[in-house]
C-alpha positions as CSV (number, residue, x, y, z in Angstrom):
1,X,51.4,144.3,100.8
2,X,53.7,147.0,98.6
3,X,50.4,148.0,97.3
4,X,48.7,148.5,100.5
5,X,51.7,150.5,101.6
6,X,51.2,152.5,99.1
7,X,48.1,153.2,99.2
8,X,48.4,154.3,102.6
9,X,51.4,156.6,101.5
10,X,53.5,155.3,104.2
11,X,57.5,155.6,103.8
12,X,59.1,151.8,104.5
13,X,62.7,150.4,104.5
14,X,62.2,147.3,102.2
15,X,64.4,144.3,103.1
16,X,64.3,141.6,100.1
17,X,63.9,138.1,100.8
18,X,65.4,135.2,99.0
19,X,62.8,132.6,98.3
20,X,65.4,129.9,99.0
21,X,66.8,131.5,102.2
22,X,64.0,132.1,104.8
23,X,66.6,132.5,107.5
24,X,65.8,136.4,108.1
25,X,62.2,135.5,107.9
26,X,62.6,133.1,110.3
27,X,64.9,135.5,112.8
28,X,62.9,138.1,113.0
29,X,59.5,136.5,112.6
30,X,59.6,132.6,113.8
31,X,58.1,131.9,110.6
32,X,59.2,131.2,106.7
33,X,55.9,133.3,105.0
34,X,56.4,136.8,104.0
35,X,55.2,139.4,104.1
36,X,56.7,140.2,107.3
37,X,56.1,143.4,108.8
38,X,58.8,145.4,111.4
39,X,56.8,148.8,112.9
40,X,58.2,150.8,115.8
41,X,59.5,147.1,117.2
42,X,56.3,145.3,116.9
43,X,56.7,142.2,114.3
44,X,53.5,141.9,112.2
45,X,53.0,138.7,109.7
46,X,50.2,137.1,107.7
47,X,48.7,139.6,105.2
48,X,45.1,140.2,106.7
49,X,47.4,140.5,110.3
50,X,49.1,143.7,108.5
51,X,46.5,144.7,107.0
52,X,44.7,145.8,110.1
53,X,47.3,146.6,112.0
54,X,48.4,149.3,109.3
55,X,44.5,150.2,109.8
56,X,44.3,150.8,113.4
57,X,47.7,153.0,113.5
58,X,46.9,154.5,109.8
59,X,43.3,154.8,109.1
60,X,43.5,156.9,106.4
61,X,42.7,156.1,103.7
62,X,41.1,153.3,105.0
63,X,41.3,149.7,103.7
64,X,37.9,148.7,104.9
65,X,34.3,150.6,104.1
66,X,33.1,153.0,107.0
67,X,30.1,150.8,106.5
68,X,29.2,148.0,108.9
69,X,27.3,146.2,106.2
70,X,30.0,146.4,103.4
71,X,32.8,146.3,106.1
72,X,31.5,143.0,107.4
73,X,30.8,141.7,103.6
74,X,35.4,142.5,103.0
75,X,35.4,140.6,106.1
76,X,33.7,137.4,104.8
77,X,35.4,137.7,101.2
78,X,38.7,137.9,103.1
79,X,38.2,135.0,105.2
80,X,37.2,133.0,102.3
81,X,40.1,133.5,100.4
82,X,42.7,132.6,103.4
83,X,40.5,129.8,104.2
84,X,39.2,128.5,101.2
85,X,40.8,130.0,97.9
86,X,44.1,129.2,98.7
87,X,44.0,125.7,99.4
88,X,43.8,124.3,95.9
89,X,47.2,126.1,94.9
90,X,48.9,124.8,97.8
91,X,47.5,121.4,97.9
92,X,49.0,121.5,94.6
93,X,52.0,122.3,95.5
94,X,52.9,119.8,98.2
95,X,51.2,117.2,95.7
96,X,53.7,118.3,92.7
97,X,56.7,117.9,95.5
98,X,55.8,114.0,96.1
99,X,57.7,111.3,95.3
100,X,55.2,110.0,93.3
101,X,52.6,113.2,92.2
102,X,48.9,112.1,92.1
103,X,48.2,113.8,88.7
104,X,44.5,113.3,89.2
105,X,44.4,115.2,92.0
106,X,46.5,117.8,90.6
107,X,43.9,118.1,87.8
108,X,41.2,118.0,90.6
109,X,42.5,121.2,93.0
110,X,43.8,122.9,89.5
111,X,40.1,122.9,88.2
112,X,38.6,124.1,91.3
113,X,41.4,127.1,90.9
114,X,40.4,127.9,87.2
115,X,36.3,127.6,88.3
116,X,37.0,130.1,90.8
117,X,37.9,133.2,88.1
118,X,34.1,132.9,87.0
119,X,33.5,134.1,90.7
120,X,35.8,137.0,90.6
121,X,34.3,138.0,87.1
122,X,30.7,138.4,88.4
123,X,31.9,140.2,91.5
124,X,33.2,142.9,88.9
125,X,30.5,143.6,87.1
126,X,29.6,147.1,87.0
127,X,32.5,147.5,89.2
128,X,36.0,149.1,89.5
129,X,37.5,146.8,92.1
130,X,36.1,143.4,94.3
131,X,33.6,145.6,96.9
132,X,32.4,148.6,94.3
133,X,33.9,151.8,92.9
134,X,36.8,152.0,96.2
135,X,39.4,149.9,96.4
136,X,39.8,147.5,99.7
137,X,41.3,145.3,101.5
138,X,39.8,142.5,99.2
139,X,41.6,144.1,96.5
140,X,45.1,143.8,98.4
141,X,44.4,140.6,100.0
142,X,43.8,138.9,96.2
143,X,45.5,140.8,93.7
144,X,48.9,139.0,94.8
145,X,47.3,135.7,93.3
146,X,45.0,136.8,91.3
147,X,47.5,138.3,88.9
148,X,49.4,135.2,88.0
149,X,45.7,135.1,85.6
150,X,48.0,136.9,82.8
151,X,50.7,135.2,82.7
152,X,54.3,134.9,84.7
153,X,57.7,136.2,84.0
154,X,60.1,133.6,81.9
155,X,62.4,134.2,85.0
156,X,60.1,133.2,87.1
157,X,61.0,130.0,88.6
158,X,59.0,129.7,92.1
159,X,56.7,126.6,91.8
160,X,53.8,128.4,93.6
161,X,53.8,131.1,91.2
162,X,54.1,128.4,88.3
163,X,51.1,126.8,89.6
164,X,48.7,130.0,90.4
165,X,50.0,130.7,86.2
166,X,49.2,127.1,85.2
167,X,45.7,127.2,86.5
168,X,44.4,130.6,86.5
169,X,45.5,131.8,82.9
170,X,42.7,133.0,81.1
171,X,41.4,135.2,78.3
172,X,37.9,134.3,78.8
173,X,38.0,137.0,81.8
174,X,37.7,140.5,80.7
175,X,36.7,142.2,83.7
176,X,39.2,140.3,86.2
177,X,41.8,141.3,83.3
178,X,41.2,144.6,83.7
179,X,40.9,144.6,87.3
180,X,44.4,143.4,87.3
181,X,45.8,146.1,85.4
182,X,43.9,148.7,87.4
183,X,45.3,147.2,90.7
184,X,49.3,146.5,88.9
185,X,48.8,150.4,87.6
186,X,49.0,151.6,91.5
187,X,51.6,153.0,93.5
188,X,53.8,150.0,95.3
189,X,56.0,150.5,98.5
190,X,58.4,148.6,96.6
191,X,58.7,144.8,95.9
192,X,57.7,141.9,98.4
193,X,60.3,141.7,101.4
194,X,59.9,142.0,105.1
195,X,59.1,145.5,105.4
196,X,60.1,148.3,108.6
197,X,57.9,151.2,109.3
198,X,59.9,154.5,110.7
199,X,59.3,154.5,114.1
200,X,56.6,157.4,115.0
């Protein structure tokens, strides 16, 4: 969402979030997920949520293509990736947290997860970012995953992250490589947090 921010050249307040203490989440949101969004006393979470509310009070630059064709064809990819592409890693997840993990399974979700970079690979052929030569919000809806495909800091000790890294690290993806760099290279708002807008 930093990078969406950004991009939109929006000034923020950034409140950091311990990953172990969701209490602020919680208080200001009634949920644990970030990224949590704060704007002019309206409370905003779930990324695609922001995403299009920072559309409809910022449109420019916009996040979606003026398009109704390519517009709808964000739409789908970002619906399959909430839906779809994100289950393996958390199915993982509360799998590894058992009392008894079902390595099998593990190995089942984590291979869907790796099978899924030859998808992002032929969506960037010829191609700069997910939906052509302008970034969208595909690009900002993935890239927070996706990236965890070269590697993780040592310090890094959140399981999720461990198992996006785990399953997704790959050399045999140049373009999604470079994609990631050209994405990481952008202006952030800052780190993830639950974010306030400046009223106005």
């Amino acid at each position: 969402m930093t990078l969406a921010l950004g991009y939109k050249g929006l000034p923020v307040e950034i409140k950091l979030v311990d990953p172990a203490d969701r209490a602020a989440v919680v208080e200001t949101s009634g949920q644990e997920l970030v990224p949590v969004l704060v704007d002019d006393g309206t409370v905003v979470f779930d990324s695609r949520v922001i995403l299009e509310h920072l559309e409809q009070r910022h449109p420019d630059p916009p996040l979606w293509p003026e398009d109704p064709a390519r517009r709808a064809e964000v739409d789908v990819f970002v619906d399959w990736f909430d839906r779809v592409w994100k289950r393996p890693p958390n199915e993982i997840v509360v799998e590894m947290k058992a009392h008894e993990p079902d390595e099998a399974r593990i190995e089942r979700w984590g291979t869907v997860m790796r099978d899924s970079l030859d998808r992002f690979e032929r969506l960037l052929h010829g191609r700069d970012f997910l939906f052509g030569g302008e970034i969208t919000a595909a690009d900002f809806i993935a890239f927070p995953f996706l990236q965890y495909a070269r590697g993780i800091d040592e310090d890094d000790r959140q399981l999720f992250h461990r198992v996006l890294e785990r399953w997704l690290r790959s050399r045999e993806h140049p373009r999604l490589a470079e994609w990631i760099e050209r994405i990481d290279a952008r202006p952030r708002a800052g780190d993830r947090a639950v974010h306030e807008l400046p009223a106005g």
